[in-house]
C-alpha positions as CSV (number, residue, x, y, z in Angstrom):
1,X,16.6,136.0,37.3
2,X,15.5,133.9,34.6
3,X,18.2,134.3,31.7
4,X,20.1,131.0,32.7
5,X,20.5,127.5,31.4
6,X,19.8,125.1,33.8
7,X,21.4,121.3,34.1
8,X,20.0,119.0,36.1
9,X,19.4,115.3,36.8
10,X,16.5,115.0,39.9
11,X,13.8,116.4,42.0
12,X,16.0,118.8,43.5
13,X,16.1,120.7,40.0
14,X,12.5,121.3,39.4
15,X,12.3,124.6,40.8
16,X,15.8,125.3,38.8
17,X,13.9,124.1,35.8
18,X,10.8,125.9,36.1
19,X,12.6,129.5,36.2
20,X,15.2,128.8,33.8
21,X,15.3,130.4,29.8
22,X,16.3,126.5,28.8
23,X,16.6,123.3,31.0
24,X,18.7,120.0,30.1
25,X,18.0,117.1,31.8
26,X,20.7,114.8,32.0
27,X,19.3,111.1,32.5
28,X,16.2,109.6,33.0
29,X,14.3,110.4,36.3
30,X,10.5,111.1,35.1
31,X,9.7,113.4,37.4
32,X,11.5,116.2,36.1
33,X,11.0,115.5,32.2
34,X,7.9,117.4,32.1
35,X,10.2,120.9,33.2
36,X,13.1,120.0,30.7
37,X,13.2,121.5,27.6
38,X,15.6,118.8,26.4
39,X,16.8,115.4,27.6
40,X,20.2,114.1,27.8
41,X,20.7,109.8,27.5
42,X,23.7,108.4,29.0
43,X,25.2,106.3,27.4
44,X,29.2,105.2,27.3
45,X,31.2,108.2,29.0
46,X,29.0,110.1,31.0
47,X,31.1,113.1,31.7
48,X,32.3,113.3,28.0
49,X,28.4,113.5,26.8
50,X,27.9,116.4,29.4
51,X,31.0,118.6,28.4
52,X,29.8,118.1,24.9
53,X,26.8,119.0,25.5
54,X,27.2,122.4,27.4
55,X,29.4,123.4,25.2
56,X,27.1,123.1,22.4
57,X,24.5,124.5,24.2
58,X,26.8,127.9,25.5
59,X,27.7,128.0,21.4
60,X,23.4,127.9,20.6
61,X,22.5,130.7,23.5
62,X,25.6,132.8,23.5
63,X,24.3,136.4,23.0
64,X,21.2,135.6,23.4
């Protein structure tokens, strides 16, 4: 289906990207910016700026 958030960081997610209802890309790789509907920098903690993040997002789609 295509009522899912996808998270994702390389080529391998384009595909996930192109089906999901919103897309986050975490980093910088260029090729799959164009498919994201958002980008995440990293910067400091990594894994801090990712939980953060998802949980916003689950708070911005939930019912949705």
């Amino acid at each position: 289906g295509e009522n899912f958030i996808a998270f994702g960081n390389d080529q391998n997610d384009i595909e996930l990207f192109k089906t999901s209802l919103y897309s986050v890309q975490i980093g910088d790789f260029t090729g799959l910016t164009p498919y994201a509907d958002e980008t995440l920098e990293l910067k400091g903690a990594p894994s801090l700026a990712v939980a953060a993040k998802i949980l916003q997002t689950f708070a911005e789609f939930k019912g949705k």
